[in-house]
C-alpha positions as CSV (number, residue, x, y, z in Angstrom):
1,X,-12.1,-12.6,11.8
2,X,-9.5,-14.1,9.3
3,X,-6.3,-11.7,9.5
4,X,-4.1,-11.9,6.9
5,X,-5.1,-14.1,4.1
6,X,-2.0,-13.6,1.7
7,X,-0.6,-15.9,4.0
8,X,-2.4,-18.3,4.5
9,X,-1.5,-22.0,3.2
10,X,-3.9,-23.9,0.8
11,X,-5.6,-26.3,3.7
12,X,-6.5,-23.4,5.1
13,X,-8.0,-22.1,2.3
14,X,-10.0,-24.8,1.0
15,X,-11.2,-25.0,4.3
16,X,-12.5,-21.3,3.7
17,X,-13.5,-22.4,0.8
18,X,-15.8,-24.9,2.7
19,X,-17.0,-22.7,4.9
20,X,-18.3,-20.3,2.7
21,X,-20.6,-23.4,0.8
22,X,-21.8,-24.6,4.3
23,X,-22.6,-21.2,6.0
24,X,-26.3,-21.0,4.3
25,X,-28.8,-19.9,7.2
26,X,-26.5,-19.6,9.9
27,X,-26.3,-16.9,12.3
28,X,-22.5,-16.3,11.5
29,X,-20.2,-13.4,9.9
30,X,-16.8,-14.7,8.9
31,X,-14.8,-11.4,7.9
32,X,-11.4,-12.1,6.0
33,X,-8.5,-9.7,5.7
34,X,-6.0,-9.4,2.5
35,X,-3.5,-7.1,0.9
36,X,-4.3,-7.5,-2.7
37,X,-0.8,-6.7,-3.5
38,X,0.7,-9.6,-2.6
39,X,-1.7,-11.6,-4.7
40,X,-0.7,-13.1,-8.2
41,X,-2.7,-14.9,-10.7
42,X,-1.2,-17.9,-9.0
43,X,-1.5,-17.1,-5.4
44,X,-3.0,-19.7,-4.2
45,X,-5.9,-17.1,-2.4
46,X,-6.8,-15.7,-5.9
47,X,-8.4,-19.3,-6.9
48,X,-10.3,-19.0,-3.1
49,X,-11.4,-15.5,-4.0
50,X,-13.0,-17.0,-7.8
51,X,-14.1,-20.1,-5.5
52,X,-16.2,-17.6,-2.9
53,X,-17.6,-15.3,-5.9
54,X,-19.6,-18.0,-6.6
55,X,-21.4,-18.0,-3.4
56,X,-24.1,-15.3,-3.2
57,X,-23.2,-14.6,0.6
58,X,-20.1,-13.9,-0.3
59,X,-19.0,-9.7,-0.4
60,X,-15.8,-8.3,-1.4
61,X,-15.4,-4.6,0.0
62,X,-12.6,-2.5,-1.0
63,X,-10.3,-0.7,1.9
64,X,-9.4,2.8,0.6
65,X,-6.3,5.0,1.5
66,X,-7.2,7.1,4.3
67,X,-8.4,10.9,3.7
68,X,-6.7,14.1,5.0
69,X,-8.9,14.6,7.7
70,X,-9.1,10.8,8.7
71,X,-4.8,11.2,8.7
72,X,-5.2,14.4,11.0
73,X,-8.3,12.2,13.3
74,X,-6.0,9.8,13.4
75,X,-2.6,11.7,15.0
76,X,-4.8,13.4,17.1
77,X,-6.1,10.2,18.4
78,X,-2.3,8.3,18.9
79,X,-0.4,11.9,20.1
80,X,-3.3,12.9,22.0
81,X,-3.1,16.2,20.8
82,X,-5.1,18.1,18.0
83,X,-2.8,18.1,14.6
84,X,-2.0,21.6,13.0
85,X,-2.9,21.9,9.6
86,X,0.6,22.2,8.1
87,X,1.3,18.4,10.1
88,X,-1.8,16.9,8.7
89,X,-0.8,18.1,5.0
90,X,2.7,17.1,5.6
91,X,1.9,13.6,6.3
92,X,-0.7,12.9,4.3
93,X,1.3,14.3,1.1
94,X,4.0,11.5,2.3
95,X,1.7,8.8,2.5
96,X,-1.1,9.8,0.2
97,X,-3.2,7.8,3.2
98,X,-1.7,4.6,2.9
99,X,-2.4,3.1,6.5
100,X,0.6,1.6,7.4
101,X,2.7,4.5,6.1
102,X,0.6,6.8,8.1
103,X,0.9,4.8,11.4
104,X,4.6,4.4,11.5
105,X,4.9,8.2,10.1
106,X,3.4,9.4,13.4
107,X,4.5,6.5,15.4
108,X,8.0,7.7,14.7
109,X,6.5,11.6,15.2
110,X,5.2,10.7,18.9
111,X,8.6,9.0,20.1
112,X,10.8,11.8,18.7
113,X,8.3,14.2,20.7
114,X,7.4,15.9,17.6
115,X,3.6,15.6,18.1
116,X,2.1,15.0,21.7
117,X,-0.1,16.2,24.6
118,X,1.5,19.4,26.0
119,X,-1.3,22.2,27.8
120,X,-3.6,20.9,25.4
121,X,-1.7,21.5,22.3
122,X,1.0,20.3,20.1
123,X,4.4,20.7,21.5
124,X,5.6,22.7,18.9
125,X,3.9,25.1,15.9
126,X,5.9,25.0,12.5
127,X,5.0,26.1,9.4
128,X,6.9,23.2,7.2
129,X,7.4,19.7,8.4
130,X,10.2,17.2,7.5
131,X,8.4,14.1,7.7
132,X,11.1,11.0,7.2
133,X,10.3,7.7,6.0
134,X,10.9,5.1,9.2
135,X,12.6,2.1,8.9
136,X,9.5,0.2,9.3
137,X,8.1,1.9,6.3
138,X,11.7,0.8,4.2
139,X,11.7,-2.6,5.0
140,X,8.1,-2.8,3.7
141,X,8.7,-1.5,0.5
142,X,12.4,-3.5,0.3
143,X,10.7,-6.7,0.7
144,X,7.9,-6.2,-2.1
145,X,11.2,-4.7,-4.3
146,X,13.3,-8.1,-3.6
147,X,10.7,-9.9,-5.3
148,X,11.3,-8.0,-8.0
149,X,14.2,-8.7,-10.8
150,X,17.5,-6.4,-10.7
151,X,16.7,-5.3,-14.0
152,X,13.2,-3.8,-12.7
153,X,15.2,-2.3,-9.9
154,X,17.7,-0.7,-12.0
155,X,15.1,0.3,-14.2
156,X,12.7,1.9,-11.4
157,X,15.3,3.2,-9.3
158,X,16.3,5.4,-12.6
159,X,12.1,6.4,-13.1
160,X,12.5,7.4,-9.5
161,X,15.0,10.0,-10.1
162,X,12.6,11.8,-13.3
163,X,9.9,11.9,-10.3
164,X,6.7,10.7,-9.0
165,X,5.6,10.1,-12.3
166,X,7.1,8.9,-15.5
167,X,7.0,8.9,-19.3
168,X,8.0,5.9,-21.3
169,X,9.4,8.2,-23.8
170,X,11.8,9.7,-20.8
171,X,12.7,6.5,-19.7
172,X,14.2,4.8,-22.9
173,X,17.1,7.3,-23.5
174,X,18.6,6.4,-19.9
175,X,18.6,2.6,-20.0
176,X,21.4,1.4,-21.8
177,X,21.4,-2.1,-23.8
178,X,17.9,-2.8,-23.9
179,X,14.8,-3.1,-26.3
180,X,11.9,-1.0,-26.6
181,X,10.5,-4.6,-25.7
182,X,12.7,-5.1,-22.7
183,X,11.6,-2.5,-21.2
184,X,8.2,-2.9,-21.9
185,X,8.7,-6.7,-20.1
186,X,10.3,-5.1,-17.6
187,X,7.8,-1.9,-17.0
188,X,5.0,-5.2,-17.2
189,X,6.9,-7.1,-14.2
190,X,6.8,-3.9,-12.1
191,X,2.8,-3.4,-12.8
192,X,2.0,-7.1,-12.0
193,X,4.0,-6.5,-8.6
194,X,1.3,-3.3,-7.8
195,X,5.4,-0.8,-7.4
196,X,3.9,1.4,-10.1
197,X,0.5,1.9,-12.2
198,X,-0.6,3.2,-15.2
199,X,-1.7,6.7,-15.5
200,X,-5.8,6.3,-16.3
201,X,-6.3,8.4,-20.2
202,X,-2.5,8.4,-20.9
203,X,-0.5,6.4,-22.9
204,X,3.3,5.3,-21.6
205,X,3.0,7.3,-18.7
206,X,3.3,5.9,-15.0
């Protein structure tokens, strides 16, 4: 098992590389890890990917967000406690699934003794649940934002504040001395970096 293959250098990935030509017959199962994310055009690991496509043994399988029962399984599991309904839905709306999110969510959960074991139940019934973002979680998303320009910054940190999602149309009256083409460039650098999508059937809207 290959953990991790954003990181890896490029000897190490040519040497993937050769691995994958010379594996033919053998009785061996060489599973690689990656956050897309991280990966550019010219990542080094996007070449390895085109490299391995080639080779009929190779499989690429996609790692979805988790669902709203597999976040509930899985505080259940790490509290040692069933999860109430309103803390599974709290969570998982916070997260939408995305694994690391959810871990340190109810990491943070168990060590404030929010969640855990107490005569075979939660330790406490709510009907709402503030679920706050850990630190872990920030420095996460500050490092895949430092990447990024200040102008995309500026320009996302004001799309934050019209909401989850965003109109292109909403966004052009609050950025002051810039193009419709700017901010296109800019709205670009922020898709290549995986911060924000494209809504699918809509036009200017993220």
């Amino acid at each position: 098992v290959l953990d991790n293959l954003h990181w890896a250098d490029k000897p190490s990935l040519l040497l993937l590389e050769f691995l994958g030509q010379e594996l033919g017959d053998a009785s061996l199962l060489v599973v690689g890890t990656y956050r897309d994310v991280d990966l550019s055009r010219r990542h080094p690991m996007a070449e390895t990917l085109g490299e391995l496509t080639r080779e009929h043994l190779f499989q690429r399988v996609l790692l979805r967000c988790l669902s709203r029962e597999d976040v509930g399984r899985f505080i259940e599991v790490t509290s040692g406690a069933a999860a109430p309904n309103n803390l599974m839905q709290a969570v998982y709306t916070q997260t939408e699934g995305n694994p690391l999110f959810v871990t340190e969510v109810v990491r943070l959960l168990v060590q404030e003794g929010e969640v855990g074991p107490r005569q075979g139940g939660p330790q406490r019934q709510s009907d709402s649940w503030t679920v706050r973002i850990p630190e872990g979680v920030r420095e996460v998303i500050g490092r895949r934002l430092n990447r990024l320009s200040q102008r995309c910054n500026d320009t996302l940190t004001i799309a934050s504040v019209i909401g989850r999602e965003f109109e292109l149309a909403q966004l052009k009256p609050l950025i002051e001395d810039t193009t419709d083409d700017r901010l296109l460039e800019v709205l670009e650098e922020a898709l290549g970096a995986r911060i924000i999508e494209e809504m699918p059937r809509t036009v200017g809207r993220y």
